[in-house]
PAROMI-340868 format. One record per residue: x, y, z of N, C-alpha, C, O in turn; chain; residue number from 1. Coordinates in pm, 1 decimal. Example, Ala and Ser with C-alpha at 12.3 -4.5 7.8 and 13.67 -1.06 7.14 Angstrom:
! PAROMI-340868
n_xx,n_yy,n_zz,ca_xx,ca_yy,ca_zz,c_xx,c_yy,c_zz,o_xx,o_yy,o_zz,chaine,num
1319.0,-569.0,780.0,1230.0,-450.0,780.0,1320.0,-330.0,780.0,1423.6,-331.9,846.5,A,1
1285.0,-225.0,708.0,1367.0,-106.0,714.0,1290.0,3.0,787.0,1340.9,113.8,803.9,A,2
! end
This chain:
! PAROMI-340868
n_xx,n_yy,n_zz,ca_xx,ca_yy,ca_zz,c_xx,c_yy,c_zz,o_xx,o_yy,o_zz,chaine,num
1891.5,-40.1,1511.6,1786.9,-49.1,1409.7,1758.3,89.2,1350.4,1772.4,191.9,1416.8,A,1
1725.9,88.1,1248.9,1695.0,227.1,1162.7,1541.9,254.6,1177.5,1464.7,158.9,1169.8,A,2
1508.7,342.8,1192.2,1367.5,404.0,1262.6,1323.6,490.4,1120.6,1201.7,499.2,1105.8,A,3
1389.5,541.2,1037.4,1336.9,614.9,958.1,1479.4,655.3,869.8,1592.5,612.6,893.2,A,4
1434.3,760.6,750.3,1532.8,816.0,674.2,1488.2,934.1,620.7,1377.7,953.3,569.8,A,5
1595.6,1027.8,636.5,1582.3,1178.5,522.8,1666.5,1173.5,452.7,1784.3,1141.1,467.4,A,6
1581.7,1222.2,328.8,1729.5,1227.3,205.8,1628.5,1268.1,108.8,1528.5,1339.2,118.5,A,7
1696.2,1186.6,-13.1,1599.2,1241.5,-140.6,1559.1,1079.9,-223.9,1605.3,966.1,-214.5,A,8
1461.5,1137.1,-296.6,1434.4,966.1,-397.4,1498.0,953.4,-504.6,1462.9,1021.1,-601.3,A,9
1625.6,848.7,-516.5,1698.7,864.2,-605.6,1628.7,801.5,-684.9,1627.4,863.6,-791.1,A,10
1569.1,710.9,-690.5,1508.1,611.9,-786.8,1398.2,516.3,-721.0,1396.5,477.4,-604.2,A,11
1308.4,487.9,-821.1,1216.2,338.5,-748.0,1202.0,278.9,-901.6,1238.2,323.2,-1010.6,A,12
1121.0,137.6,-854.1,1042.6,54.3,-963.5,929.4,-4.3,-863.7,916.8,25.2,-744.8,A,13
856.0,-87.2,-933.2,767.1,-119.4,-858.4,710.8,-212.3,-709.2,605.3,-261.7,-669.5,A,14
838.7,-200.2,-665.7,879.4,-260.1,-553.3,958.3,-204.8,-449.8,938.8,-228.4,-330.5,A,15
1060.7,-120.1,-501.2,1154.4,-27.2,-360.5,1178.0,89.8,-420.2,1156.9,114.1,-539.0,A,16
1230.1,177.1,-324.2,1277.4,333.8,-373.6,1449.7,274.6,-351.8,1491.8,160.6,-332.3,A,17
1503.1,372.9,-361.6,1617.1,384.1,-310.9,1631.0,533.6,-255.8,1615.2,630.5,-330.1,A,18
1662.1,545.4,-118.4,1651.7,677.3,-100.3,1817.3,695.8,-42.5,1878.9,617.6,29.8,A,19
1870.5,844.1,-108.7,1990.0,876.1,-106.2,2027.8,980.2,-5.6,2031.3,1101.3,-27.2,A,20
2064.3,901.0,141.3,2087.7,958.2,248.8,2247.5,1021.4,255.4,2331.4,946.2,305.0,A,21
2292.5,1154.3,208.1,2407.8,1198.1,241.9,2535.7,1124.4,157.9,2653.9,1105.7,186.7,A,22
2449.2,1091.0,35.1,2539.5,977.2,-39.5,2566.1,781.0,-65.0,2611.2,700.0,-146.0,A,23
2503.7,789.7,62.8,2435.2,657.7,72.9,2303.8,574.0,5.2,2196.9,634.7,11.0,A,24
2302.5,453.2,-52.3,2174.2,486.2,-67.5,2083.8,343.0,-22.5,2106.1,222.2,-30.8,A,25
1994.2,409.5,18.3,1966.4,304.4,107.2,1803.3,233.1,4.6,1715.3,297.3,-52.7,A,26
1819.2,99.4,17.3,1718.9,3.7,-58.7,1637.1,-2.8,51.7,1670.4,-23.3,168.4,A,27
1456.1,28.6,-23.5,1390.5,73.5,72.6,1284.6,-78.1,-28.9,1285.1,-75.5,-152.0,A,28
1218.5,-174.6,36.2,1084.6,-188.6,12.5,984.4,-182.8,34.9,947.4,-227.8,143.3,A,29
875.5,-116.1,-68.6,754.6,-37.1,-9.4,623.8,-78.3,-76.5,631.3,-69.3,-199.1,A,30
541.1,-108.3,-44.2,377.1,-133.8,-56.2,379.3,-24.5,-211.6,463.3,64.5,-199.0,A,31
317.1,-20.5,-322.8,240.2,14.9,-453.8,201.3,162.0,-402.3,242.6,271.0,-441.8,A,32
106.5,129.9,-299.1,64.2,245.2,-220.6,155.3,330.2,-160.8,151.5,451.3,-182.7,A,33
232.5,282.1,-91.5,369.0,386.0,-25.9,410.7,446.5,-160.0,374.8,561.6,-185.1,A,34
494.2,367.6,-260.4,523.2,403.0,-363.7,482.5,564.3,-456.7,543.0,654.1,-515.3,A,35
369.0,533.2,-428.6,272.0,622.8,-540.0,270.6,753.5,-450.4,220.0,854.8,-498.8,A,36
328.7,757.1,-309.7,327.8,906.7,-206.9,449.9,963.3,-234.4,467.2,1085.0,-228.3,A,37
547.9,874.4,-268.3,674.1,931.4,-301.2,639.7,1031.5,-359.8,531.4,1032.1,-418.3,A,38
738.3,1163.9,-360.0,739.8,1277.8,-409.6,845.9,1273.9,-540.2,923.2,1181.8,-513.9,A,39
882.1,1330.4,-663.4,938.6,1335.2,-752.6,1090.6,1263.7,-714.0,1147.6,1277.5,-605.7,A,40
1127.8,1204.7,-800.4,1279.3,1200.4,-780.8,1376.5,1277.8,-784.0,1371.2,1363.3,-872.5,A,41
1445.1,1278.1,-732.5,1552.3,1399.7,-687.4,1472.4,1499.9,-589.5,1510.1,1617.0,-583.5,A,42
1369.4,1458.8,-517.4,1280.3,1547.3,-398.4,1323.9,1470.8,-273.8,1340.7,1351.3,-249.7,A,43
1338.4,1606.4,-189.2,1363.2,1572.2,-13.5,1221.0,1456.5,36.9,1111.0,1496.7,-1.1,A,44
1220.8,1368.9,88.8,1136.3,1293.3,165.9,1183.3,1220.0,333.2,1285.1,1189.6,395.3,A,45
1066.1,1219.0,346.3,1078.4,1120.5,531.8,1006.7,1003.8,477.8,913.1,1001.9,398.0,A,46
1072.2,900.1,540.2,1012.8,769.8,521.7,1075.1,672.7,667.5,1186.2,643.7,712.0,A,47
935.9,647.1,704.3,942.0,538.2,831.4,1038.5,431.9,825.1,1068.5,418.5,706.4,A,48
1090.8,363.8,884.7,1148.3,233.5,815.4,1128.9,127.4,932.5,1163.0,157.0,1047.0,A,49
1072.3,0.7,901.5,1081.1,-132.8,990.7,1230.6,-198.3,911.2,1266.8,-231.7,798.4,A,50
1275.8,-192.2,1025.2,1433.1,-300.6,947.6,1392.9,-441.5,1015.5,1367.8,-474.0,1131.6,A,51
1397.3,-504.8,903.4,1380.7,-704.4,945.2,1465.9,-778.2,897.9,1502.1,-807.6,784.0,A,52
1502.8,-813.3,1028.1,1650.3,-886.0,1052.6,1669.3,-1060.9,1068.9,1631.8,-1128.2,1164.9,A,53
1753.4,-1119.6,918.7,1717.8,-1219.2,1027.9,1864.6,-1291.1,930.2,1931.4,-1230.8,846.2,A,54
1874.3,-1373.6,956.7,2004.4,-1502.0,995.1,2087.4,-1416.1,890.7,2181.4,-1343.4,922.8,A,55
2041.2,-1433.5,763.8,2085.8,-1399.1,635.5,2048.0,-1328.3,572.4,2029.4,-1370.0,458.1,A,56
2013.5,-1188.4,596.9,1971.9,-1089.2,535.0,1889.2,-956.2,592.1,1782.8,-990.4,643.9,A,57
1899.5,-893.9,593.3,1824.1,-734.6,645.2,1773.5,-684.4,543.8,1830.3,-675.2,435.0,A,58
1663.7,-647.8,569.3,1581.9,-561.5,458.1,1469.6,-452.4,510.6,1378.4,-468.2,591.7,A,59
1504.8,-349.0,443.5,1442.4,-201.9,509.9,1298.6,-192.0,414.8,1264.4,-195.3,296.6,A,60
1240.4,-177.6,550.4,1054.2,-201.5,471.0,1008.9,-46.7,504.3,1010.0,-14.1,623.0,A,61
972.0,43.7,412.4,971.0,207.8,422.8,822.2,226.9,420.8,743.1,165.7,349.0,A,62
792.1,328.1,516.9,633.4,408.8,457.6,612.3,491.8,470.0,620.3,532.6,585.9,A,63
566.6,590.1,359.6,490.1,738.5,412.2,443.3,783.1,476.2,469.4,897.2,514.4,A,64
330.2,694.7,526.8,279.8,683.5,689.9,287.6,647.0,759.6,284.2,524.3,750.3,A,65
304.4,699.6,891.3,313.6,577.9,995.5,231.6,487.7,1037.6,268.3,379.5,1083.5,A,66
107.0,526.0,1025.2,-31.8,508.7,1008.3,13.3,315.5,976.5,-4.8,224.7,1057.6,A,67
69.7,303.5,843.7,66.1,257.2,704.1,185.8,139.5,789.2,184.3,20.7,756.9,A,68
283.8,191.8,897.6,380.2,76.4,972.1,353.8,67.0,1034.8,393.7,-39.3,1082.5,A,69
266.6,138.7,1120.0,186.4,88.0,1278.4,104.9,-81.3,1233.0,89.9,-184.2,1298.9,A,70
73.1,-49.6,1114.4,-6.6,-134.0,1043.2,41.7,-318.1,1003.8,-31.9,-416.8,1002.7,A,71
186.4,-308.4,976.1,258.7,-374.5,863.7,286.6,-444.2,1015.7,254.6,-559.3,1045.3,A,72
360.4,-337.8,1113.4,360.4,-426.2,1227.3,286.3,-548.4,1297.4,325.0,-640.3,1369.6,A,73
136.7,-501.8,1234.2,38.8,-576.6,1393.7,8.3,-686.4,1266.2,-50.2,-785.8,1309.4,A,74
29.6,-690.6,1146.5,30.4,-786.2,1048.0,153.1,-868.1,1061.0,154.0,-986.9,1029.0,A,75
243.0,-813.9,1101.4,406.6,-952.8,1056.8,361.9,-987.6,1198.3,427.5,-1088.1,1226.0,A,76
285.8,-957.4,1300.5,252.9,-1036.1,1459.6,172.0,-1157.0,1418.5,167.6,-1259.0,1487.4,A,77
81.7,-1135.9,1256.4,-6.8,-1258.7,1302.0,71.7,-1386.2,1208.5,157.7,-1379.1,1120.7,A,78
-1.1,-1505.6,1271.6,62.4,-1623.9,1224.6,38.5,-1665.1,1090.1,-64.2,-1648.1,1024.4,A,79
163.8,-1731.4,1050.2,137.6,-1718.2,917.2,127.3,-1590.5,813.4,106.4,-1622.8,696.5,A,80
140.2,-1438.3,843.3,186.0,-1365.5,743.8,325.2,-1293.5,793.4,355.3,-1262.7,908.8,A,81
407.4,-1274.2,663.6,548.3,-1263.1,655.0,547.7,-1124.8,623.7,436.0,-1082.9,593.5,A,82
633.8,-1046.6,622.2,669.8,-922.7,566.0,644.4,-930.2,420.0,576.6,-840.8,369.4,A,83
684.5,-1013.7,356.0,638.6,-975.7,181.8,484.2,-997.6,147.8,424.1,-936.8,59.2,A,84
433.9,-1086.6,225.5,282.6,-1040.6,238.8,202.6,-922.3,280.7,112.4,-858.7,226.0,A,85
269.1,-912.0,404.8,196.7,-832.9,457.3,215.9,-654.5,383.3,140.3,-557.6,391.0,A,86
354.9,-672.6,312.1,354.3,-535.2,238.4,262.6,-553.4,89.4,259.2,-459.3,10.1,A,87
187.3,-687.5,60.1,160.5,-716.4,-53.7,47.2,-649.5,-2.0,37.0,-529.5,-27.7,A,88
-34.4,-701.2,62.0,-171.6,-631.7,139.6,-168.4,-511.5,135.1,-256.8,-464.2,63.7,A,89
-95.8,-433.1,186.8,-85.3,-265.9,172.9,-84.4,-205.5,50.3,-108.0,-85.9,33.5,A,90
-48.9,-310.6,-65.1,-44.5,-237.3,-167.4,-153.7,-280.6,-245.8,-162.2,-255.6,-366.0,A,91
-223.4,-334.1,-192.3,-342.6,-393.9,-263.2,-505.0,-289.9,-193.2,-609.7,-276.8,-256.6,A,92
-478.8,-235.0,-60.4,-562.7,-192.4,15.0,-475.5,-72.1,75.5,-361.9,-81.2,122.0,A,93
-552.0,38.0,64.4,-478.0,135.7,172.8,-482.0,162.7,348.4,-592.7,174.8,400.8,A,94
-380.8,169.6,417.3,-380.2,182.9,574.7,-514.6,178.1,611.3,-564.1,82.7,671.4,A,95
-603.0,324.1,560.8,-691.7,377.1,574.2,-822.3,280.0,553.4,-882.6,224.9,645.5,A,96
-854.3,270.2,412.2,-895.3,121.1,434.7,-935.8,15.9,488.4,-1051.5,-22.5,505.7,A,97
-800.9,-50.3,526.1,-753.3,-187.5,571.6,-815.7,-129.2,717.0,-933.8,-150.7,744.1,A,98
-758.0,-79.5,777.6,-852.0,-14.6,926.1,-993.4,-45.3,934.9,-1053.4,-102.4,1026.0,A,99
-1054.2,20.4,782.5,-1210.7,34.2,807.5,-1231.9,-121.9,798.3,-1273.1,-174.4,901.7,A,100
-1212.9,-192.0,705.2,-1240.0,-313.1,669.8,-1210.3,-420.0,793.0,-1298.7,-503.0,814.2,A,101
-1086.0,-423.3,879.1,-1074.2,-537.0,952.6,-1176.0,-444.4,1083.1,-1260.8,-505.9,1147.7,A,102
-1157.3,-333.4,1099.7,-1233.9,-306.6,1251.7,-1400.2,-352.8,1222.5,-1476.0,-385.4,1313.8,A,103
-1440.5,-348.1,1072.9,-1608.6,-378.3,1064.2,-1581.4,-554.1,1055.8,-1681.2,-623.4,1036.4,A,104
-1502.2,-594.2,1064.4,-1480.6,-753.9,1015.9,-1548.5,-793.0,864.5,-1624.8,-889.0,853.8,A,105
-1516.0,-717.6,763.0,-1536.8,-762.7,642.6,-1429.6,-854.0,593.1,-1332.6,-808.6,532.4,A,106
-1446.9,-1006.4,621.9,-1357.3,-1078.8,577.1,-1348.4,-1084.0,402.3,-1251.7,-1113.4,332.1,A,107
-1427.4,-1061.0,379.8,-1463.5,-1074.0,239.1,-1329.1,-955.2,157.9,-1233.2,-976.0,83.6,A,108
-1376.7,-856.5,208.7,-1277.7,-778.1,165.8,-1129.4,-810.0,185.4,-1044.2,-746.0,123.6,A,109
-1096.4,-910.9,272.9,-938.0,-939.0,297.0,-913.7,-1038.0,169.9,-808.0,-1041.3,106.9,A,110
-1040.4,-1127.0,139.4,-999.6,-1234.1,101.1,-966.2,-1212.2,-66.0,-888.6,-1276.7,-136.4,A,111
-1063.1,-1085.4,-106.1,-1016.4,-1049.6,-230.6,-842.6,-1018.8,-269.6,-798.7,-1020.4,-384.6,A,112
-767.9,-993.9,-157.1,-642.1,-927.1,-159.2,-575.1,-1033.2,-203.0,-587.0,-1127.9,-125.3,A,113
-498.3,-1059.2,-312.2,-405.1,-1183.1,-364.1,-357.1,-1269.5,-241.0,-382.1,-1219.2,-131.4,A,114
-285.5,-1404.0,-241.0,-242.4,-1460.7,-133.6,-282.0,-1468.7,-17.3,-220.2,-1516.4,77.9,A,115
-443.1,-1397.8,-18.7,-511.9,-1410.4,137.7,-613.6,-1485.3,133.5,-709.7,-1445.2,67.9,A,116
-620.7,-1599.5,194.0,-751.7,-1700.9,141.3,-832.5,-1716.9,284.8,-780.7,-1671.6,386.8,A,117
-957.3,-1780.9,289.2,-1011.8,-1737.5,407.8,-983.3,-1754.4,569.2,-1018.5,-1691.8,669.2,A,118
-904.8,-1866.8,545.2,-827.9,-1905.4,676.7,-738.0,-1748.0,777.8,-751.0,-1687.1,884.0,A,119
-657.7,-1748.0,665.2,-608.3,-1593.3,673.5,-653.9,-1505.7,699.0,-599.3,-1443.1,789.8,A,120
-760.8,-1455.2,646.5,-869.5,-1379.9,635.9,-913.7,-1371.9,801.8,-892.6,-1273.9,873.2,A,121
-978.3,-1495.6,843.9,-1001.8,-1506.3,949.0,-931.2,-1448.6,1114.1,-957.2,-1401.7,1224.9,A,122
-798.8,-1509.6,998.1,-692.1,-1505.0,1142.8,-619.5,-1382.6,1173.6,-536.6,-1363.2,1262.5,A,123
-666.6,-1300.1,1081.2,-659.9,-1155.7,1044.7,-743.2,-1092.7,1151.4,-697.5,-1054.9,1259.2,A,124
-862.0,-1084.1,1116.8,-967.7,-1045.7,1200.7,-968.0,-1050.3,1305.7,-980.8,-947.2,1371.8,A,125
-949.2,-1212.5,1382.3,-961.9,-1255.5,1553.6,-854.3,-1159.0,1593.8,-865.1,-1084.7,1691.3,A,126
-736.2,-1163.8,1504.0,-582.6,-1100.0,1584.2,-604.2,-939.8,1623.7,-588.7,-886.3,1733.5,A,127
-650.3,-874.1,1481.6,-621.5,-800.0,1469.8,-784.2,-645.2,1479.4,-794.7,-524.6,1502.0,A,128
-859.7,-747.2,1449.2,-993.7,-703.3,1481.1,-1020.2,-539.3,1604.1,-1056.8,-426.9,1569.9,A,129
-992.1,-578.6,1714.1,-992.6,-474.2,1837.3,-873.8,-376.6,1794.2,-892.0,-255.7,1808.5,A,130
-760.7,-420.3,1745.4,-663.4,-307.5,1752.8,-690.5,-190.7,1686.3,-661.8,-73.6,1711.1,A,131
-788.6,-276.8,1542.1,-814.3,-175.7,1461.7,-916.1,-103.0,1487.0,-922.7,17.0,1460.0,A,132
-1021.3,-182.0,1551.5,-1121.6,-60.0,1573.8,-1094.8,64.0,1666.1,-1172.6,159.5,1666.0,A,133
-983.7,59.9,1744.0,-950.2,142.5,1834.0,-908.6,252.3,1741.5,-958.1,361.6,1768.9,A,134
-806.7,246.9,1609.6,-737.2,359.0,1551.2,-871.5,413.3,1425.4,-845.3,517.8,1365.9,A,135
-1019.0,336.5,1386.8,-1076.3,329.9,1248.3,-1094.0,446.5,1293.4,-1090.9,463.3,1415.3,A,136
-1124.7,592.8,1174.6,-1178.0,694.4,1192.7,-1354.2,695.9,1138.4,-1404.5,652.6,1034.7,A,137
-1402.6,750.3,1231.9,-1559.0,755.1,1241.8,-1649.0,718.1,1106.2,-1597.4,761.4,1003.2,A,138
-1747.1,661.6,1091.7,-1780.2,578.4,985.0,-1845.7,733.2,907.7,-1873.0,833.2,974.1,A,139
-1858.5,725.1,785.2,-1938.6,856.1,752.4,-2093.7,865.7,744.0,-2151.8,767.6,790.5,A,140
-2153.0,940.8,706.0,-2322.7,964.0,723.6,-2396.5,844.0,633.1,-2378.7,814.5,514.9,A,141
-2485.3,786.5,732.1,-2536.2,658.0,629.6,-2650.3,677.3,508.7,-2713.0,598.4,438.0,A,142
-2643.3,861.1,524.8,-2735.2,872.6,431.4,-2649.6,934.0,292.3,-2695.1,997.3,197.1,A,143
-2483.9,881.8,324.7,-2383.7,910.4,159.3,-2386.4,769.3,132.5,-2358.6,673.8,205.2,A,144
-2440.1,778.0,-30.4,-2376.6,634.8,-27.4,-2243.7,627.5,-72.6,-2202.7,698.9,-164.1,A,145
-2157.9,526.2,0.0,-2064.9,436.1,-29.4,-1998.7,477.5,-138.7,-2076.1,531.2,-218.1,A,146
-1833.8,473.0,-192.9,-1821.0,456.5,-302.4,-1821.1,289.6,-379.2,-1779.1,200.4,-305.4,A,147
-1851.7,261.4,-475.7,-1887.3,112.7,-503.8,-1700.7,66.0,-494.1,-1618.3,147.7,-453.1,A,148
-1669.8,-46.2,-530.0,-1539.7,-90.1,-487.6,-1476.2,-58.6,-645.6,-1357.0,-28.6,-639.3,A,149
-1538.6,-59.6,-801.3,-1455.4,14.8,-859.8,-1439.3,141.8,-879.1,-1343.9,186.3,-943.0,A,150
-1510.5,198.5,-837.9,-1510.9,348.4,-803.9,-1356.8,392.8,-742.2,-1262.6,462.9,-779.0,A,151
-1395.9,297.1,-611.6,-1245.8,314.7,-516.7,-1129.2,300.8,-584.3,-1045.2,390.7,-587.6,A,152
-1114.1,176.8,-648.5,-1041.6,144.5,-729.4,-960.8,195.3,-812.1,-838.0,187.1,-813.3,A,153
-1066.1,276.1,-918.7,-1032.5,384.1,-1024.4,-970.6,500.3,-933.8,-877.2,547.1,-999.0,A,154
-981.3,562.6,-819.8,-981.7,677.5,-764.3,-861.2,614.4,-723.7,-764.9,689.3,-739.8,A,155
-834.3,510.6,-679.9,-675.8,492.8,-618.5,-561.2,479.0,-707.0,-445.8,516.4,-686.0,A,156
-627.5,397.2,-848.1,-505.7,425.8,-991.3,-473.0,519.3,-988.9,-353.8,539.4,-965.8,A,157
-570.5,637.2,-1014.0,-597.3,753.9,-1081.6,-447.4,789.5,-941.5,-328.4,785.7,-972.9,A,158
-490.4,816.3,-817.8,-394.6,921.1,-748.7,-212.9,862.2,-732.3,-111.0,916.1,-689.1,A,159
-248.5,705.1,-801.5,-95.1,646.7,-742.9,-3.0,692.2,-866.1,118.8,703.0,-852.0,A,160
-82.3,724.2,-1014.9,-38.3,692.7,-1130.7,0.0,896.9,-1106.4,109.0,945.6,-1136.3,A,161
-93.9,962.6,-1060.7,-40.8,1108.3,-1081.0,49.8,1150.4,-966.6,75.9,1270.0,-953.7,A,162
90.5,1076.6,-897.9,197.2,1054.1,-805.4,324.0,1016.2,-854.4,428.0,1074.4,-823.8,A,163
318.4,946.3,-908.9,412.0,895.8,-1006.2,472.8,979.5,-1113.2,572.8,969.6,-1184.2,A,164
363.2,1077.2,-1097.3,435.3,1219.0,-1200.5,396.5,1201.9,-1356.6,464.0,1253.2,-1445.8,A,165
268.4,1116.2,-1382.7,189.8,1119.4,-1525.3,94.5,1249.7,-1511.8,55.1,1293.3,-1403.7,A,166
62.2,1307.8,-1645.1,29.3,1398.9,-1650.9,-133.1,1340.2,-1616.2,-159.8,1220.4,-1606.6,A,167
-226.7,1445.5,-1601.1,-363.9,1422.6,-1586.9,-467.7,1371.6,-1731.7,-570.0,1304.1,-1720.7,A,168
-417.2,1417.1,-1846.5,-494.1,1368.8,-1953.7,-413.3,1217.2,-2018.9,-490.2,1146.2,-2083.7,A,169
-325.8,1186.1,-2011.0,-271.0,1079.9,-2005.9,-278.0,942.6,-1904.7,-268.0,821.8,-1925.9,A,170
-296.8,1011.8,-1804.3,-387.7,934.0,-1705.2,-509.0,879.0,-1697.0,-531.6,764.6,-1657.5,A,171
-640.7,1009.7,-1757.6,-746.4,948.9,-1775.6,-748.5,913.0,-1923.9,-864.8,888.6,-1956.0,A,172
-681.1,903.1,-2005.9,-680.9,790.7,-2097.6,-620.8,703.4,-2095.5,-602.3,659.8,-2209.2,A,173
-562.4,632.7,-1999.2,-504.6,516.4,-1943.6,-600.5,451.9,-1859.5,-602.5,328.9,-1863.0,A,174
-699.7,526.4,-1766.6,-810.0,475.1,-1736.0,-896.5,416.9,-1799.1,-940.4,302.0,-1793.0,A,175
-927.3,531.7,-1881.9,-1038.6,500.7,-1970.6,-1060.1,370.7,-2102.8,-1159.2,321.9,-2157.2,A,176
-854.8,342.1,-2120.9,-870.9,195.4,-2161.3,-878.4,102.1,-2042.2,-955.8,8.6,-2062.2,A,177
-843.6,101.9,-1972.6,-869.9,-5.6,-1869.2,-1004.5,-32.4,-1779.9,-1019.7,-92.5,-1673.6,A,178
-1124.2,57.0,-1891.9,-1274.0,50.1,-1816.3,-1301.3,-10.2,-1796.7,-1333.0,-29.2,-1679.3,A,179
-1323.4,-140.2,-1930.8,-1333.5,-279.8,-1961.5,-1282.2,-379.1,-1878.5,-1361.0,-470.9,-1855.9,A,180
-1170.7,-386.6,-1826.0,-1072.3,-484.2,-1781.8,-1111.9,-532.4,-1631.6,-1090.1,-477.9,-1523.4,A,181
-1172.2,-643.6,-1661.1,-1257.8,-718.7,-1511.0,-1166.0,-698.5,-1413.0,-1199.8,-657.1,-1302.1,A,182
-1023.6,-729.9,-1449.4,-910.1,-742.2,-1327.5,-963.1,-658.0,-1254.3,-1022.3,-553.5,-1281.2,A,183
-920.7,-747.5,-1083.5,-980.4,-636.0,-942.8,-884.9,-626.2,-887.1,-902.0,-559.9,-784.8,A,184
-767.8,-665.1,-902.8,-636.9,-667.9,-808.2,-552.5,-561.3,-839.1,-483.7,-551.3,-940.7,A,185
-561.0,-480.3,-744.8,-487.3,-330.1,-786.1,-368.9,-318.0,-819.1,-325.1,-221.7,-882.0,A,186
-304.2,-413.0,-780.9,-129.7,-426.6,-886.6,-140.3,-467.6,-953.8,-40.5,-445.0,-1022.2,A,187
-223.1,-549.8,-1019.2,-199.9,-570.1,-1158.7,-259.3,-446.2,-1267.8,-205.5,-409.9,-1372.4,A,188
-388.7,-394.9,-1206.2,-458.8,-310.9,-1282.3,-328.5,-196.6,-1285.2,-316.3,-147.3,-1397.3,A,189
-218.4,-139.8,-1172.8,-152.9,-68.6,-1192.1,-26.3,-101.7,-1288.7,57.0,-24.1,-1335.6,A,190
-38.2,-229.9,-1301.5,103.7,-216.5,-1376.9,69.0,-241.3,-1547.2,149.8,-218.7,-1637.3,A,191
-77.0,-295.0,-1566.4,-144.5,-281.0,-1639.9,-121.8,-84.8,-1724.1,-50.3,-50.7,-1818.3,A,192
-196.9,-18.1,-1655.0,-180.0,116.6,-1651.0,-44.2,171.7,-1694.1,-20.8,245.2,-1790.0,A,193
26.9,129.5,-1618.4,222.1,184.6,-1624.5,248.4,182.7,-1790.0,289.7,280.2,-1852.7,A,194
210.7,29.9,-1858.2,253.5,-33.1,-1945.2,167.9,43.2,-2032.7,244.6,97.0,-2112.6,A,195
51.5,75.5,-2059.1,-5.1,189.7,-2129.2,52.5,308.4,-2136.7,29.0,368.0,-2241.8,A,196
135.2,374.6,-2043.2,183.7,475.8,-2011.4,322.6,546.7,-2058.8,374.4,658.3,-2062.0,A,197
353.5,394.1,-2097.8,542.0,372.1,-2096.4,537.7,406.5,-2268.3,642.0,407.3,-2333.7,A,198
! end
C-alpha cells in the first residue's frame, strides 16, 4: 500500500492533483480543502495517501494533513459512508472544524454538509463522537465571539481561492460578487468563485 508521495504538482482540477513522482504520475483524489493547500504547480509537495482497494479498481485518496486522513479514516469506518463521501465532507468542512463540530455533537452542522441527512448525521456522532473529542483543540475564550458561519465561509473561499494562486484583489472582487448569493455549500460557492475568476 502507498502511505504517502514526494514529487511535484503536475496538475489538478477540482477533484484530484496529479502528482509527478520521478516521472510517474500518480492520480491523487482530494477533498476542495486538500486541494486549495497544494502549493503552485510545478512545486515540491508531501501528500498522505489512503489507497482503497477493491475488486475493480484502486484509487489514491491524498491529504495535506494528516490530521485531515486520520479523519477520512474514522469516517470510511462508519456505516453507510463511502470514500467519495466522506472526502465530500472534508471539502465541505475543514479537519479542524469537523473535530470541533462532531466532539461538541453539533449534528446540525453535519447535516448542512450535502449528502448528509440526519440519520447520518447521527451515526456520525454515536461512532465517532469520543474519538474526536480526544484530538479537538481547546475551545477558545467565551468572552470572543464566534465567527458567524458566513464569516467562516468567506474566510475559507478567500484562503482556498489564494491558494490556488489568484491574486488578492481579484479575489476580493470575486467575493464581493458572491455577497448576495444565499448558497451555503462551500463547493458550490467555490466553483461559483473559479467561474468568476476564469
Amino acid at each position: 500500500m502507498i502511505g504517502f508521495l514526494r514529487g511535484k504538482v503536475a496538475a489538478r482540477d477540482l477533484e484530484r492533483a496529479w502528482i509527478d513522482v520521478h516521472g510517474v504520475g500518480y492520480d491523487v483524489t482530494m477533498s476542495l480543502n486538500g486541494l486549495a493547500l497544494l502549493p503552485d504547480d510545478g512545486s515540491e509537495v508531501f501528500v498522505w495517501i489512503h489507497t482503497h482497494v477493491r475488486e475493480d479498481s484502486l484509487t489514491l485518496f491524498g491529504f495535506v494533513e494528516e490530521l485531515e486522513r486520520n479523519i477520512f479514516r474514522h469516517l470510511i469506518s462508519v456505516s453507510g459512508i463511502g470514500p467519495k463521501l466522506a472526502i465530500g465532507i472534508l471539502g465541505s468542512m475543514d479537519a479542524a472544524r469537523f473535530v470541533q463540530n462532531v466532539a461538541a455533537g453539533e449534528v446540525r452542522s453535519l447535516q448542512a454538509i450535502p449528502g448528509i441527512g440526519k440519520k447520518t448525521a447521527e451515526r456520525i456522532l454515536l461512532d465517532l463522537r469520543d474519538k474526536m473529542a480526544k484530538i479537538a483543540p481547546v475551545p477558545s475564550s467565551p468572552t470572543s465571539r464566534p465567527p458567524s458561519r458566513n464569516e467562516r465561509l468567506h474566510a475559507d473561499l478567500r484562503s482556498a481561492l489564494l491558494n490556488l494562486g489568484y491574486r488578492n484583489q481579484h479575489v476580493d472582487k470575486a467575493l464581493e460578487m458572491l455577497e448576495d448569493n444565499a448558497e451555503t455549500d462551500f463547493q458550490k460557492l467555490l466553483r461559483e468563485a473559479l467561474k468568476l475568476l476564469a
